[in-house]
KEKE-3310 file (N, C-alpha, C; in steps of 0.2 Angstrom, whole numbers, plus 5000, padded with zeros to 4 digits):
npx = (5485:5501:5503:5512:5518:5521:5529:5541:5548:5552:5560:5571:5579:5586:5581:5565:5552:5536:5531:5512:5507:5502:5508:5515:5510:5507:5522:5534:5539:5550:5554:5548:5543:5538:5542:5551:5548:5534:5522:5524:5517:5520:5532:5547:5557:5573:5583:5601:5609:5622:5637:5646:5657:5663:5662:5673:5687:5686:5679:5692:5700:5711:5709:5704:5690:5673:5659:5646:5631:5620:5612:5619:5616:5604:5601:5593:5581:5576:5578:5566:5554:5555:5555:5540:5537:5537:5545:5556:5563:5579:5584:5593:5604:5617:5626:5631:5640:5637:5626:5607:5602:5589:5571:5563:5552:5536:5531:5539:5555:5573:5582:5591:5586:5577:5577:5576:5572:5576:5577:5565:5556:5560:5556:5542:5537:5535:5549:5557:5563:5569:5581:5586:5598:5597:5598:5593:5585:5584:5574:5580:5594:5599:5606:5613:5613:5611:5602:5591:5582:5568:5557:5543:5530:5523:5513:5510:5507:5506:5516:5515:5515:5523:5534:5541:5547:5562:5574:5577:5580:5592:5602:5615:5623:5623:5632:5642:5651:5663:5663:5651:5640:5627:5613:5608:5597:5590:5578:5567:5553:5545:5532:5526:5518:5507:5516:5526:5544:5557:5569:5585:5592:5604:5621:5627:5641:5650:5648:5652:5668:5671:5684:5682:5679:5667:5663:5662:5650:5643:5636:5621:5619:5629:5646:5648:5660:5654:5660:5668:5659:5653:5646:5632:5623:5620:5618:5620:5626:5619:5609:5594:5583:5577:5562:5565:5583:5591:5602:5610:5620:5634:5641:5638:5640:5650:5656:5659:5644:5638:5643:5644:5630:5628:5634:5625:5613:5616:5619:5607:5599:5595:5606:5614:5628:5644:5653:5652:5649:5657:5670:5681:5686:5680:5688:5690:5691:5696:5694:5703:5710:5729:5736:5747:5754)
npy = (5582:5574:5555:5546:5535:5537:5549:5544:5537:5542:5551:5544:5540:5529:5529:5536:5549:5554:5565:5566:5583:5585:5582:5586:5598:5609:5609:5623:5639:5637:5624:5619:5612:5621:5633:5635:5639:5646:5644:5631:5614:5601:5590:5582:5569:5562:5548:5541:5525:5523:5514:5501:5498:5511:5511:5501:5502:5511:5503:5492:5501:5508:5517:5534:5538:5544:5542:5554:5560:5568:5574:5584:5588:5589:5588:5578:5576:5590:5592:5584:5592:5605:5603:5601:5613:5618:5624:5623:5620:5616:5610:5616:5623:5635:5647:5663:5675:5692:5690:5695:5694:5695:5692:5694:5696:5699:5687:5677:5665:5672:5672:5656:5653:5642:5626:5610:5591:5580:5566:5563:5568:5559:5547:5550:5549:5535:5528:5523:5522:5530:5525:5515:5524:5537:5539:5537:5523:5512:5500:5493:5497:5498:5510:5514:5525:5542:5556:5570:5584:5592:5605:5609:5618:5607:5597:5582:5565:5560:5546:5529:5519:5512:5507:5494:5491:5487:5494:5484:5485:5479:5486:5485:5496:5505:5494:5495:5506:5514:5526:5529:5534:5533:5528:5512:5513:5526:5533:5542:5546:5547:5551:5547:5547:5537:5527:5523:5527:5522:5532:5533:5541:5554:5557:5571:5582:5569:5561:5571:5571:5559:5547:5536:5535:5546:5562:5578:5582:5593:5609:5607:5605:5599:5606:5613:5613:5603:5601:5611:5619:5624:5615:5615:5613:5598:5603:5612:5626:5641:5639:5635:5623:5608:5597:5586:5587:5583:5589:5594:5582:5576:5567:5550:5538:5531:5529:5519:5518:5518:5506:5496:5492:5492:5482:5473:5473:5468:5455:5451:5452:5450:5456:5451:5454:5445:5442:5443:5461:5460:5454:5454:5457:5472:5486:5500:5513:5526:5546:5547:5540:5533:5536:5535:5539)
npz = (5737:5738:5737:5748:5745:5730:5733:5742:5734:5724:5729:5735:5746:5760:5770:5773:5778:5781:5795:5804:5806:5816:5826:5832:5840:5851:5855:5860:5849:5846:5844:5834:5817:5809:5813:5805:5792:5790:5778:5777:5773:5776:5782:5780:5783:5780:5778:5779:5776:5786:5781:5787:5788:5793:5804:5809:5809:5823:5831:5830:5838:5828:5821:5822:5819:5817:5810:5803:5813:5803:5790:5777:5764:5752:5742:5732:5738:5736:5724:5718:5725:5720:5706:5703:5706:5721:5736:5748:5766:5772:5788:5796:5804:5808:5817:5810:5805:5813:5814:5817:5833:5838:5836:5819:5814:5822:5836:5829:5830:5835:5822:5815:5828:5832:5836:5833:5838:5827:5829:5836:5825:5816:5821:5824:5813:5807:5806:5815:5830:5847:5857:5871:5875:5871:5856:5838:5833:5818:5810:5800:5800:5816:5824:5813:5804:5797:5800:5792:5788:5782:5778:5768:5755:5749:5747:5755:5758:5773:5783:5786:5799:5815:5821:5834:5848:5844:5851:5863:5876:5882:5888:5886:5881:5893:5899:5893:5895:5902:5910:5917:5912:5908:5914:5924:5931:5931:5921:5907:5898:5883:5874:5858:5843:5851:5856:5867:5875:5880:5889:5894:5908:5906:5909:5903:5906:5909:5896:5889:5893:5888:5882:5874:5860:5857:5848:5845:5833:5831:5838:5838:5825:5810:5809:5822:5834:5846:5859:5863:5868:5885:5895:5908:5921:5914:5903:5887:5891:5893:5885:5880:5887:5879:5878:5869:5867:5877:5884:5874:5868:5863:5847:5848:5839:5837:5850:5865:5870:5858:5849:5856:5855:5844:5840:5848:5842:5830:5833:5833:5825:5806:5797:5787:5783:5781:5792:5810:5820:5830:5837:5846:5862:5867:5868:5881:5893:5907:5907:5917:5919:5918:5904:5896:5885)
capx = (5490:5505:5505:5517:5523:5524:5534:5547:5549:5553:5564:5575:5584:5586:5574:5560:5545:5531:5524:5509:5508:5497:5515:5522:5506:5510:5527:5535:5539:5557:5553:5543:5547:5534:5543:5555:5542:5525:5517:5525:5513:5523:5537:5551:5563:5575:5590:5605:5613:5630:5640:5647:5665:5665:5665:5677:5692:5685:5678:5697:5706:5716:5706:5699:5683:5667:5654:5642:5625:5615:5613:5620:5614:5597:5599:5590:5571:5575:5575:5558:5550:5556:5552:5532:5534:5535:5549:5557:5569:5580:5584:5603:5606:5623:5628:5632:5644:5633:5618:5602:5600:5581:5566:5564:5545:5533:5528:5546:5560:5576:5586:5594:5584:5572:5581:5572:5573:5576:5575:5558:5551:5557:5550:5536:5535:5537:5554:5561:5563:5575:5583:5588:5606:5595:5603:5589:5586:5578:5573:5584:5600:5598:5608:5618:5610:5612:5595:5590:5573:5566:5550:5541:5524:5523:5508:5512:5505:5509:5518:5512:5519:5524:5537:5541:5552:5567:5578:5575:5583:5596:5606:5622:5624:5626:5637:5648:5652:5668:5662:5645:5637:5622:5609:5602:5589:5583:5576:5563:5549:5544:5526:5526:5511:5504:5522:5532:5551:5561:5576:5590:5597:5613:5625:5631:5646:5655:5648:5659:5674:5674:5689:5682:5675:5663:5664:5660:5651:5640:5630:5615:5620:5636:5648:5653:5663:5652:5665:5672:5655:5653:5642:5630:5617:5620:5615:5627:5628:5617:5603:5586:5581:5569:5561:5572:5591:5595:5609:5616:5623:5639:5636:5642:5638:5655:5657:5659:5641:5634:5646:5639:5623:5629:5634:5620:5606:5618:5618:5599:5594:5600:5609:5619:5636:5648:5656:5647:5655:5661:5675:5688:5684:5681:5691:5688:5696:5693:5698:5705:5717:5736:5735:5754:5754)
capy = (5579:5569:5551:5546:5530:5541:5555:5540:5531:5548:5552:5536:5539:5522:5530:5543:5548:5563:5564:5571:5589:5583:5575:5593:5601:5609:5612:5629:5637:5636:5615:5618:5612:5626:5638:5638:5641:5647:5642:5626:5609:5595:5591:5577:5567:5557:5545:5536:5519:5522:5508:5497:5499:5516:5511:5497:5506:5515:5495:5489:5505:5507:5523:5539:5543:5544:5544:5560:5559:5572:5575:5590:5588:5585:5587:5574:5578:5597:5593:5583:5595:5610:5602:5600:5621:5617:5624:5619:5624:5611:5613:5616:5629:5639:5653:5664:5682:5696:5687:5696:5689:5697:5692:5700:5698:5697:5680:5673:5666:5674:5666:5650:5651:5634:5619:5605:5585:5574:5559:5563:5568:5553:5542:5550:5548:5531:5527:5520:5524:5531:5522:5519:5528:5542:5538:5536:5517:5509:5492:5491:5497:5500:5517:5515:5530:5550:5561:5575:5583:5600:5607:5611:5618:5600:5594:5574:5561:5556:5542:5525:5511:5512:5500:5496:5484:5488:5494:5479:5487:5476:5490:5485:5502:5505:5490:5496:5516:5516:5531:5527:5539:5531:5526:5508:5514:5531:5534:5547:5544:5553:5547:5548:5544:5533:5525:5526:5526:5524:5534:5533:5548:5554:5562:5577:5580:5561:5561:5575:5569:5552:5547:5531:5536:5551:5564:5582:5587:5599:5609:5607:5603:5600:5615:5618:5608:5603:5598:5617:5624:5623:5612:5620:5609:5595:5604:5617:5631:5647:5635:5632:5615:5607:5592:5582:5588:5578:5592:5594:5577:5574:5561:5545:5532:5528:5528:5512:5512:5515:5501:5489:5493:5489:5474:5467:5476:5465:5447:5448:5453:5448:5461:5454:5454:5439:5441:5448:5466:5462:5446:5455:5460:5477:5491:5505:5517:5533:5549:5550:5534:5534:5535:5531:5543)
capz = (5741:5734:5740:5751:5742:5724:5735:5742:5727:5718:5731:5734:5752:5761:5775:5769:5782:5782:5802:5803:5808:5823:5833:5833:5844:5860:5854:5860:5843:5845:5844:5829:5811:5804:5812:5799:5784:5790:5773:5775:5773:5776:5785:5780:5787:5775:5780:5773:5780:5786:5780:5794:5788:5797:5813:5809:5815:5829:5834:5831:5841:5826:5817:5826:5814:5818:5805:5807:5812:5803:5781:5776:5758:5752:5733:5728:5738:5734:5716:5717:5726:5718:5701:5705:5710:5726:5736:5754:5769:5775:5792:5795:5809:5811:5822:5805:5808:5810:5812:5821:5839:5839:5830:5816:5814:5830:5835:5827:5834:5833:5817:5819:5833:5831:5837:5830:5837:5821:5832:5835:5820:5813:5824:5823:5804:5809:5804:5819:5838:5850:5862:5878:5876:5867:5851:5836:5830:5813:5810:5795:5802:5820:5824:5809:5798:5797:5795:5791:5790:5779:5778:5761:5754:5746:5754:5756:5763:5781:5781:5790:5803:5821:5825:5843:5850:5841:5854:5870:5881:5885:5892:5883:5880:5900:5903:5889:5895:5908:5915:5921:5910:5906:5919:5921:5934:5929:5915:5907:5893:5877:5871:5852:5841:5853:5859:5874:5873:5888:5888:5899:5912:5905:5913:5899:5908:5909:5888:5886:5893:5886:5878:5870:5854:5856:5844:5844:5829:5832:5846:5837:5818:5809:5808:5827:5837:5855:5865:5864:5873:5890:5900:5915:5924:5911:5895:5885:5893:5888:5875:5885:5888:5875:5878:5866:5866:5877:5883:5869:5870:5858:5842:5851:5834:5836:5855:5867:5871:5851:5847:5857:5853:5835:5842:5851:5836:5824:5836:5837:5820:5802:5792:5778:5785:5783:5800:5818:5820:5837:5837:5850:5868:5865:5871:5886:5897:5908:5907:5924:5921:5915:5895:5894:5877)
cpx = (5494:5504:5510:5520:5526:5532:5542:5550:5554:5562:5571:5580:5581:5582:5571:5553:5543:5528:5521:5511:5508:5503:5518:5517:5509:5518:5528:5536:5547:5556:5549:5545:5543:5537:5550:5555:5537:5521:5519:5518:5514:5530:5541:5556:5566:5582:5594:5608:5620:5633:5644:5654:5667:5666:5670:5683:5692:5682:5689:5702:5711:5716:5703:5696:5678:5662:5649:5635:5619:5618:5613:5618:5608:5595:5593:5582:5572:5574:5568:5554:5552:5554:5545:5531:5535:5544:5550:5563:5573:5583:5592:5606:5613:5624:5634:5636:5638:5623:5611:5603:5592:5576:5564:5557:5541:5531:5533:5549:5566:5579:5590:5592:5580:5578:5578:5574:5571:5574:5568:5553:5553:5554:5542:5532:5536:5542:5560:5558:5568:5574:5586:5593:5601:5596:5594:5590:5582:5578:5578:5592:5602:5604:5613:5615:5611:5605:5596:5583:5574:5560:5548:5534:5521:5518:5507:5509:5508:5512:5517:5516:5522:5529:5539:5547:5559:5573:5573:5577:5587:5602:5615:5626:5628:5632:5644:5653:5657:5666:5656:5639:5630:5619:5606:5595:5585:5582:5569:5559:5545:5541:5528:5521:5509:5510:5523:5539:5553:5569:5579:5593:5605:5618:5631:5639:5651:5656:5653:5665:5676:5679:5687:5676:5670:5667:5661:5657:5644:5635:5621:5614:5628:5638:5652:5654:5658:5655:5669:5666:5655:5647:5639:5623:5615:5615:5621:5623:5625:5609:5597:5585:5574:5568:5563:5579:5593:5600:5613:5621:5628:5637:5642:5641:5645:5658:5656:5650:5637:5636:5643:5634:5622:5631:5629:5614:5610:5618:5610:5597:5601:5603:5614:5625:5639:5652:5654:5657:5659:5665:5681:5683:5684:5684:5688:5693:5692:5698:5702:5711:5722:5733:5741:5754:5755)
cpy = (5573:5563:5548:5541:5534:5545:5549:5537:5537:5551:5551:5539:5534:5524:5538:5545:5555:5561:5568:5578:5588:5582:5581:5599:5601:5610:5620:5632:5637:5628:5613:5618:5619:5630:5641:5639:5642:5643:5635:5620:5602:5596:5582:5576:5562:5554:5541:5532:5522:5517:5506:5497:5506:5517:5503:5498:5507:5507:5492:5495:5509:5513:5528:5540:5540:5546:5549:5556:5563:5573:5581:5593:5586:5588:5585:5573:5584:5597:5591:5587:5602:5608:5600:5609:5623:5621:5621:5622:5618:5614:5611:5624:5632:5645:5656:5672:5688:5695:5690:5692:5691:5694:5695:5700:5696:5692:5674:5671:5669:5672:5662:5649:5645:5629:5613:5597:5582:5568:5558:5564:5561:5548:5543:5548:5541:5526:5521:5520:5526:5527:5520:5521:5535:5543:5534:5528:5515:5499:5490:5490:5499:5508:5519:5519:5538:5552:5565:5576:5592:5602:5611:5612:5612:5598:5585:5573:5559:5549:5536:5521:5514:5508:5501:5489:5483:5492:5488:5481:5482:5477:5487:5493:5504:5503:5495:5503:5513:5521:5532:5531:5537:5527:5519:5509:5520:5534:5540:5541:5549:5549:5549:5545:5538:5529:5526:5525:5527:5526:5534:5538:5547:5558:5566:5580:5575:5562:5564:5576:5564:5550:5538:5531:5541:5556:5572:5586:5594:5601:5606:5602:5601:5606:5616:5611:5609:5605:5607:5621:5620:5620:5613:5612:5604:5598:5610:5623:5639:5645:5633:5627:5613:5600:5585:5582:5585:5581:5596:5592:5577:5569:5554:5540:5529:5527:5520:5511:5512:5507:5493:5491:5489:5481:5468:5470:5468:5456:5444:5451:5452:5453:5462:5453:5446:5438:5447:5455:5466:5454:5448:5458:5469:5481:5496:5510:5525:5539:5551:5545:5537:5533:5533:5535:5551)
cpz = (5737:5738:5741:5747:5736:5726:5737:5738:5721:5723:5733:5740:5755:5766:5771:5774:5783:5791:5801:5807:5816:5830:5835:5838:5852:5859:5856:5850:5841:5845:5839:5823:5808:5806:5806:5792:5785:5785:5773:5776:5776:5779:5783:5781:5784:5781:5777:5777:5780:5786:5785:5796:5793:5803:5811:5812:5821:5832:5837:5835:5837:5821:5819:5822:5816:5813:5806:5807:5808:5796:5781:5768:5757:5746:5731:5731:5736:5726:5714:5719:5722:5708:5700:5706:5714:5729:5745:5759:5771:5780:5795:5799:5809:5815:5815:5809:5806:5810:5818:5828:5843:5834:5826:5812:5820:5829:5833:5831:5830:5826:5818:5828:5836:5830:5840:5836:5831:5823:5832:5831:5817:5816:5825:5815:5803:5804:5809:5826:5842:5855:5866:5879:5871:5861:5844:5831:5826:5813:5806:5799:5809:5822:5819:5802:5802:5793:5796:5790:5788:5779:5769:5761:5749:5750:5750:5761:5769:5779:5786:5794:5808:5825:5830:5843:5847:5846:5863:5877:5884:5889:5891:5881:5888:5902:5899:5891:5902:5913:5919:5919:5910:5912:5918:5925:5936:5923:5914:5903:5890:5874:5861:5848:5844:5861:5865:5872:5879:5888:5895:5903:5909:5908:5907:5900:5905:5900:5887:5885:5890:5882:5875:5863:5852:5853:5844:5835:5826:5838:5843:5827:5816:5807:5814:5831:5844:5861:5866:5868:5881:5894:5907:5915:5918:5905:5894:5886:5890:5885:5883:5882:5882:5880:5876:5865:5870:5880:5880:5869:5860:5851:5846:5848:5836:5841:5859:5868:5863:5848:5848:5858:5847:5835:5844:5845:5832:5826:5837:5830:5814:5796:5787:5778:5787:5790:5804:5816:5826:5839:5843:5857:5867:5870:5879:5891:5900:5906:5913:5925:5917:5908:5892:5885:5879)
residu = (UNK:UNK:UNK:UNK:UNK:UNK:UNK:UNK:UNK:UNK:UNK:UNK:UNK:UNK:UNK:UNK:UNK:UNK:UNK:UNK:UNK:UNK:UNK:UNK:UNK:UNK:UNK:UNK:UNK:UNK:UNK:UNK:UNK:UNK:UNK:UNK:UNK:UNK:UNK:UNK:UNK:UNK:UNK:UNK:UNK:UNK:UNK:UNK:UNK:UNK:UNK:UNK:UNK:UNK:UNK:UNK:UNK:UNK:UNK:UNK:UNK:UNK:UNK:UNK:UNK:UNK:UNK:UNK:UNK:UNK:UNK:UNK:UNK:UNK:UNK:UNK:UNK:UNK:UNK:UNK:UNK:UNK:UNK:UNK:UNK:UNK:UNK:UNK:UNK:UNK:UNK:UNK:UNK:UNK:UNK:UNK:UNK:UNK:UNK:UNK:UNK:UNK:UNK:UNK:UNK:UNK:UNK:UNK:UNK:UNK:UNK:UNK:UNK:UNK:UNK:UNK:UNK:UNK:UNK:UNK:UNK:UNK:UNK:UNK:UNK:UNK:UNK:UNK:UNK:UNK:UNK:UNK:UNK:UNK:UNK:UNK:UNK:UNK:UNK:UNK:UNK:UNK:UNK:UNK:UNK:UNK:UNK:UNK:UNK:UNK:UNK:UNK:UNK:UNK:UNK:UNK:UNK:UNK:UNK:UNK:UNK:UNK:UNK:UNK:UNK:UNK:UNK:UNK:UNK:UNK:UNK:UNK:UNK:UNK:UNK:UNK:UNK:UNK:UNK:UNK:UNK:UNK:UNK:UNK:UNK:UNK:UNK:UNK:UNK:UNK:UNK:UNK:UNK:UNK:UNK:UNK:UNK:UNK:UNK:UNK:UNK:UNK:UNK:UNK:UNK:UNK:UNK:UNK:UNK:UNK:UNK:UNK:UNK:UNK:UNK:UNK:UNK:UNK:UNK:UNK:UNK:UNK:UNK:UNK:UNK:UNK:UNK:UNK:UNK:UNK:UNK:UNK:UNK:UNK:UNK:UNK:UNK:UNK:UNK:UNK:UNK:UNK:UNK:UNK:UNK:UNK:UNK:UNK:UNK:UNK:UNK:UNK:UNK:UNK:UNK:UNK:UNK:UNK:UNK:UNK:UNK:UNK:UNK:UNK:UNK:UNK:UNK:UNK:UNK:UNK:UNK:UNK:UNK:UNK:UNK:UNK:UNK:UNK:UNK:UNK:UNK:UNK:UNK:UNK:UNK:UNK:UNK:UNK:UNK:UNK:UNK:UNK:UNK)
# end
């Protein structure tokens, strides 16, 4: 077994965490990272800081871009593990031309049929936590990172630590949404090696329409626009419900309520930045008001 620090250290993404298998028990197998490798041993979960400038625009009204949630590259552990012999699946779903919509061995799912929660594996790999706008947060950068997560017969160590407390539920998130998306009084909960997490009821729907910084970029992965499928009983339309999707909720890092999340994470902890990210009344609006454009 490689030890987890050797493996991080060789790997060098600003978040790195193996959960044990144990956190993925009771999963259907469409919820399961092994269904995308049988032989696989380990399963990781890397992430990169997105830099704070990216939401600066979409902060000041003055730049439509939202920074993605999810790494589409994973050079740099695929070469580590592949130079040890080892090799690995990274997990990166598309709806491909021509593609089977059958299992195509017994006991499989269809192909691109296993759709995974990142959030959860990394929190379980104890990297972070989600929270209450469903949105995954670390100590380091509170929601300001994109992961990614692959499976390898690389048998690694688990990796250690459970932090808590890092989203407070200040429900800034709540106040911040014009449309009421976001629940302050009902909420679910998703135990995690040990944890609780309190997430927030969202209303899939409202997300979809929001016209203050949500961002379609993918149902599941990068690749397909969201916002073009159709929404039935607050999830999209067609895709059975996991535990974790959440709906098949849009990427809202750059939305009014991720922003002020990024605001209140950034006024309660210290990250390095000459001036707080939030110095103006921040913006908002529905989609049902005048837009005068």
């Amino acid at each position: 077994m490689v030890p987890f620090e050797e493996f991080r250290r060789r790997v060098g993404y600003d978040l790195v965490g193996v959960p044990p298998l144990g956190c993925f028990d009771g999963l259907p197998p469409s919820e399961h990272p092994l269904s995308l490798f049988p032989d696989a041993r380990s399963v990781v979960v890397v992430g990169t800081r997105i830099r704070r400038g990216q939401f600066r625009a979409m902060e000041e009204g003055s730049l439509w871009q939202t920074p993605g949630r999810w790494l589409t590259s994973f050079d740099g552990v695929i070469r580590v593990i592949e130079s040890e012999g080892y090799e690995c699946v990274p997990y990166a779903p598309a709806d491909a031309p021509h593609m089977p919509r059958r299992p195509l061995r017994a006991g499989q799912c269809p192909p691109n049929g296993v759709r995974l929660s990142i959030d959860y594996a990394a929190a379980a790999a104890g990297l972070g936590e989600i929270g209450y706008h469903g949105m995954f947060m670390s100590e380091r950068f509170g929601i300001r990172q994109a992961l990614g997560l692959l499976v390898t017969d690389m048998d690694v160590e688990p990796s250690t630590g459970s932090p808590t407390g890092i989203c407070d539920r200040c429900l800034a998130c709540v106040q911040a949404c014009p449309l009421e998306a976001l629940s302050a009084t009902v909420s679910t909960t998703v135990t995690c090696q040990g944890r609780t997490m309190v997430l927030g009821e969202i209303n899939a729907n409202a997300c979809r329409a929001c016209p203050n910084g949500v961002s379609g970029d993918s149902k599941y992965f990068a690749g397909a626009d969201e916002l073009h499928f159709e929404i039935e009983n607050n999830q999209v339309k067609g895709d059975a419900r996991s535990r974790f999707a959440r709906g098949g909720l849009p990427n809202r890092l750059a939305a009014a309520c991720g922003r002020a999340c990024i605001a209140h994470f950034e006024a309660t902890h210290d990250t390095g930045y000459r001036i707080p990210f939030r110095s103006r009344e921040p913006w908002g609006f529905r989609p049902d008001e005048p837009r005068g454009w």
